[in-house]
C-alpha positions in Angstrom: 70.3 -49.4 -60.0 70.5 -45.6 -60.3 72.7 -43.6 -57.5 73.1 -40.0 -57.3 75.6 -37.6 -55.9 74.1 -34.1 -55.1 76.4 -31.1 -55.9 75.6 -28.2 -54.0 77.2 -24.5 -53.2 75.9 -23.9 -49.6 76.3 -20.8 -47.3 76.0 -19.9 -43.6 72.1 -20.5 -43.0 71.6 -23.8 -42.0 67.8 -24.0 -42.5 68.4 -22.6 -46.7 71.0 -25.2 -46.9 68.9 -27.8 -45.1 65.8 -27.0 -47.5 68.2 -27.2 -51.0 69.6 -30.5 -49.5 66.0 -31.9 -49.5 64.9 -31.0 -52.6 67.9 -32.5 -54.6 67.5 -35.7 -52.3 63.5 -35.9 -53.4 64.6 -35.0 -57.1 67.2 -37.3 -57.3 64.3 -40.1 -55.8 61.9 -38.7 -58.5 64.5 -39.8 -61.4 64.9 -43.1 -59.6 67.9 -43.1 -57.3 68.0 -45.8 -54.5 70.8 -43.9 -53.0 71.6 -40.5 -52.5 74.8 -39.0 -51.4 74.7 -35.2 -49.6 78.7 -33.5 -50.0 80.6 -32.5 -47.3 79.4 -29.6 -44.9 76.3 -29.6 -47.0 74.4 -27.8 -43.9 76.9 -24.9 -43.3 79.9 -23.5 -45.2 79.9 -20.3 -42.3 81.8 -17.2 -42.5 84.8 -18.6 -40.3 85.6 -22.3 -39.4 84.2 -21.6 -35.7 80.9 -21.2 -37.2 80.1 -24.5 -37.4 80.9 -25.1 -33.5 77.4 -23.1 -32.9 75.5 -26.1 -34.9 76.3 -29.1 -33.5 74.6 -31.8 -32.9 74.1 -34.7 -30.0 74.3 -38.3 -31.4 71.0 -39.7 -32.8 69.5 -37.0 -32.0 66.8 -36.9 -34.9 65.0 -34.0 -33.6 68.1 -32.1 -34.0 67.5 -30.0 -37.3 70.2 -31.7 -39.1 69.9 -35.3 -38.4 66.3 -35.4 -38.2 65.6 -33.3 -42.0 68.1 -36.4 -43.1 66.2 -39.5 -41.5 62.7 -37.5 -42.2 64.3 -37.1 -46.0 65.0 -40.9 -46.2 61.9 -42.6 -44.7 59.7 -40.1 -46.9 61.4 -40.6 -50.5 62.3 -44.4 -49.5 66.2 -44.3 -50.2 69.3 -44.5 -48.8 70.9 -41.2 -47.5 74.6 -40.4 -47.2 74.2 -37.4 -45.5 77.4 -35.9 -46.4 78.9 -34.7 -43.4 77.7 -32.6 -40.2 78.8 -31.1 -37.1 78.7 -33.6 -34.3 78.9 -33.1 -30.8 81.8 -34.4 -28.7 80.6 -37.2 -26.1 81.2 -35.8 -22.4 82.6 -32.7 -23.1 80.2 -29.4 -22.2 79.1 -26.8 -23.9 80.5 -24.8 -25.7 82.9 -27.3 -27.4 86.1 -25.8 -28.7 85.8 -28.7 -30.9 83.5 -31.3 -33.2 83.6 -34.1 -35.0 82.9 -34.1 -38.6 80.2 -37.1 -39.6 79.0 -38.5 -42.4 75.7 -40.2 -40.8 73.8 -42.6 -43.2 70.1 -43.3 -42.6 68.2 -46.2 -44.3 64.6 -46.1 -46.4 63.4 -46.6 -43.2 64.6 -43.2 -41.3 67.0 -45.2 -39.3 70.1 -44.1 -38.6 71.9 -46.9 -40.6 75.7 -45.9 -39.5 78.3 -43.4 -38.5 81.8 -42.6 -39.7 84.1 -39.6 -38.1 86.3 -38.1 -40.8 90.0 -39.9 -39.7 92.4 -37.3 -41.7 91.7 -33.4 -41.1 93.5 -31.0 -44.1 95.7 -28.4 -43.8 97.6 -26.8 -46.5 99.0 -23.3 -47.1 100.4 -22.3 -50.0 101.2 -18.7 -49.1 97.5 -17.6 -50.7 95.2 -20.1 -49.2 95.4 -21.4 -45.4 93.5 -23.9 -43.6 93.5 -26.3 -40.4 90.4 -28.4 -40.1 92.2 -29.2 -36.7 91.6 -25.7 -35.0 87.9 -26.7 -34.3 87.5 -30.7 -35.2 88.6 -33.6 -33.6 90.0 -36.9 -36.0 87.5 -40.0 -36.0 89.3 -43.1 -34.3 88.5 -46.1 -37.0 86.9 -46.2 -40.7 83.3 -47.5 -40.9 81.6 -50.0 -43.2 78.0 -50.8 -44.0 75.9 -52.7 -46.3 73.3 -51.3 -47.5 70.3 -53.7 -48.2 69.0 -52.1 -51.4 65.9 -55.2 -52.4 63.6 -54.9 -54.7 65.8 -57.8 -56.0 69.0 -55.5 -56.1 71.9 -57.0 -54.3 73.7 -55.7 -51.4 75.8 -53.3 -51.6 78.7 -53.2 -49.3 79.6 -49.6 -48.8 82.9 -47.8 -47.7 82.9 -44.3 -45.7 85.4 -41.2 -45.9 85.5 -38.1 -46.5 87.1 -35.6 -48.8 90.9 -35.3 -47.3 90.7 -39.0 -46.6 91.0 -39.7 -50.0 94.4 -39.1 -49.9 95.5 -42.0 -47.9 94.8 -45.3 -49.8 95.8 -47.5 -46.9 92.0 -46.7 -45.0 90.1 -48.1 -48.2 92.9 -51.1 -48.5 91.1 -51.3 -44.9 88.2 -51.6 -45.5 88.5 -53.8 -48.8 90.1 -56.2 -46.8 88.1 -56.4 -43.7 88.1 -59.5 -42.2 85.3 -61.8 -42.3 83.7 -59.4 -45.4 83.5 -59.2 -49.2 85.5 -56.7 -51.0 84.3 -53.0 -51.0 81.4 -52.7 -54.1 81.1 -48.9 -53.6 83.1 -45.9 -51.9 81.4 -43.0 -50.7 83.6 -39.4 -50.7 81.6 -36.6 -50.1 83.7 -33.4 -50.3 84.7 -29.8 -50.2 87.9 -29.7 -51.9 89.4 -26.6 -52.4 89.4 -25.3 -56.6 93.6 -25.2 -56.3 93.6 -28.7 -55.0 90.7 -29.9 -56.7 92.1 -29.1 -59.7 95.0 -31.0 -59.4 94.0 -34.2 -57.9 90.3 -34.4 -57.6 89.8 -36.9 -60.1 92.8 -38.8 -60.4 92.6 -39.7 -56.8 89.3 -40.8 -57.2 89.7 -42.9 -60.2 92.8 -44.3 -58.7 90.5 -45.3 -55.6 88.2 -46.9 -57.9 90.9 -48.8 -59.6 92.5 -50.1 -57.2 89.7 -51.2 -55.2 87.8 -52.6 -58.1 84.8 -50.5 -56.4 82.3 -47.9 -57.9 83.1 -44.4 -56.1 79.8 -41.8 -55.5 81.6 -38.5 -55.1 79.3 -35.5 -53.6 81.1 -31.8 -53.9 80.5 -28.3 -53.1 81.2 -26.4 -56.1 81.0 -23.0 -56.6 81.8 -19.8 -55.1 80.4 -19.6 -51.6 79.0 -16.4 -49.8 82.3 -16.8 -47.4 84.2 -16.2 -50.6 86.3 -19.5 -50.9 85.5 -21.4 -54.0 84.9 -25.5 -54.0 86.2 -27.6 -57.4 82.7 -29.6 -57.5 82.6 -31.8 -59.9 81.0 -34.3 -58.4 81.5 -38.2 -59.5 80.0 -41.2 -59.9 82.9 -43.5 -60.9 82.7 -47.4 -62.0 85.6 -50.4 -61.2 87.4 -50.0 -64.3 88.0 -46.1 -63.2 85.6 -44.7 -66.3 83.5 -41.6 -65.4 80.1 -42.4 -65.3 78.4 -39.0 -64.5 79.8 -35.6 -63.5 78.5 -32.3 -63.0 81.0 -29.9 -63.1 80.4 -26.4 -60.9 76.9 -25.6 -59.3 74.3 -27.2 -57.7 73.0 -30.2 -59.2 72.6 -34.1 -59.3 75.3 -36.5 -61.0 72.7 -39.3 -61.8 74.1 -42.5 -62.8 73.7 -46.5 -63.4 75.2 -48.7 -61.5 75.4 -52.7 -62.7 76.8 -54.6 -59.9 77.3 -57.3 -62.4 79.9 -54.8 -63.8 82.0 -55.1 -60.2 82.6 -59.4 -61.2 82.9 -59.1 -64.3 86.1 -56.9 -63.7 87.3 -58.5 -61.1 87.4 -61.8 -63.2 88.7 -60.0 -66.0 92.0 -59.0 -63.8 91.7 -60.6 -60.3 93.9 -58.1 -58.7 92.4 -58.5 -55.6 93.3 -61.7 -55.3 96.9 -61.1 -56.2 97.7 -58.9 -52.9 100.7 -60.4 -51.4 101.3 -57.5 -48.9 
C-alpha cells in the first residue's frame, strides 16, 4: 500500500495553510495513498509562539476550521488523515488560555475522528543564536496513544504509533507503545515535525532510522521545510522509512509529497530474519 508524508512551508494564515494542506492530501489520494500524514503546525507557523493561542480549537469540534477541513479532507478523498498537529483547547479552563495543547488528531476514510495524541515532550534549546520554549504557551500531553488503522480493501491492519517531532528524542515512549500490553508490535510510527535546520541537520535522520530499527516498524515522517514568513527556517526532509532503517522516500526542502510503498510482508520478514523483539530482556 502507498503512504505519503506531506512536506509543507506554512505561514501565519490559517485558511492559505488550511487550503495547501488539502490539496497535497487530495494529490497524494490521486497517486494512490491510503494514508496521509499532515507535519507538525501545518495550519499556523505565526509571527510569535502566542499566535497560535488565538486558533485553538474545542475537542471534536469538526465545525472548527481546523478539525473539520481534516475530517471533510478524509471522508471526501477516502483515506486515513494524520493531521499533523493543531492547537487544542484546554478542557475547563476559559478563554483566553495562556496555554494549548499540541495534537495530532487522526480521522478515518470515514470523517471520523479516529484518535487523539497530545505531544508528551515540549523542546527547548538555546544555543546562544536560536531560542525556544514550546512550554511558554503549551501544555505536555499525559500518556502516548495508539491506533490501528483498518486500511481493507484486503490490506492488513496497521497498528500505528503517535508522536511528534521533539518526542523522537526519547525512545522509551515508542519501547511503549511497541510493547503495549495485550497488542502486537508497532507496524508504523508516525512523526510529524518542525525541527529546527541546526537540529535537523544533525539528528533528523539518524533518530528516525534509529526509531525504525529498533522498533522493527516503518516511520512516516511529515516536516516543514523551508524558510517561513516568520523567518525561522524548518530542515524538512520529510521520510518515509522501512524496518530495516532504509530510506524509502524523501523530499528534501519545500513543499511537497514523499510518496512511498509500504509491504507489510516486509515488517515479518525482518522480524524473522533478526527476532530482536523477542530478545528484550529489560
Amino acid at each position: 500500500m502507498k503512504i505519503a508524508a506531506v512536506q509543507m512551508v506554512s505561514g501565519p494564515q490559517l485558511q492559505v495553510n488550511l487550503d495547501r494542506a488539502r490539496h497535497w492530501i487530495e494529490q497524494a489520494a490521486a497517486q494512490g495513498a491510503r494514508l496521509v500524514s499532515l507535519p507538525e503546525y501545518f495550519c499556523l507557523m505565526g509571527q510569535h509562539d502566542g499566535d497560535k493561542l488565538a486558533y485553538a480549537e474545542q475537542a471534536g469540534d469538526l465545525n472548527a476550521p481546523i478539525q473539520g477541513m481534516l475530517s471533510r479532507a478524509a471522508r471526501e478523498t477516502g483515506v486515513w488523515v494524520l493531521g499533523g498537529t493543531l492547537p487544542m483547547a484546554l478542557e475547563g479552563r476559559a478563554a483566553p488560555a495562556e496555554r494549548v495543547r499540541n495534537t495530532t488528531c487522526v480521522f478515518a476514510p470515514d470523517g471520523s475522528l479516529a484518535a487523539r495524541y497530545d505531544k508528551l515532550h515540549l523542546f527547548r534549546y538555546d544555543n546562544g543564536r536560536e531560542h525556544y520554549d514550546e512550554g511558554r504557551v503549551l501544555e505536555a500531553g499525559d500518556a502516548p496513544a495508539t491506533i490501528t488503522a483498518r486500511m481493507g480493501q484486503g490490506d492488513p491492519d496497521l497498528r500505528i504509533g503517535l508522536s511528534v517531532c521533539y518526542d523522537l528524542r526519547f525512545p522509551e515512549l515508542y519501547r511503549a507503545m511497541s510493547f503495549e500490553e495485550g497488542q502486537p508490535p508497532l507496524d508504523l510510527i508516525s512523526v510529524p515535525a518542525a525541527f529546527t535546520y541546526t537540529t535537523g541537520q544533525a539528528h533528523w535522520e539518524l533518530l528516525l532510522r534509529a526509531r525504525a530499527v529498533e522498533n522493527q516498524a516503518f516511520v512516516i515522517a511529515a516536516a516543514q521545510g523551508g524558510r517561513h514568513e516568520n523567518g525561522r527556517r524548518t530542515w524538512g526532509h520529510s521520510m518515509v522509512i522501512d524496518p530495516w532503517g532504509e530510506v524509502l522516500a524523501c523530499l528534501p526542502e519545500g513543499e511537497g509529497l514523499a510518496l512511498a510503498e509500504i509491504d507489510p510482508a516486509r515488517l515479518k520478514q525482518v522480524r524473522t530474519q533478526l527476532p530482536a523483539l523477542n530478545h528484550r530482556r529489560l
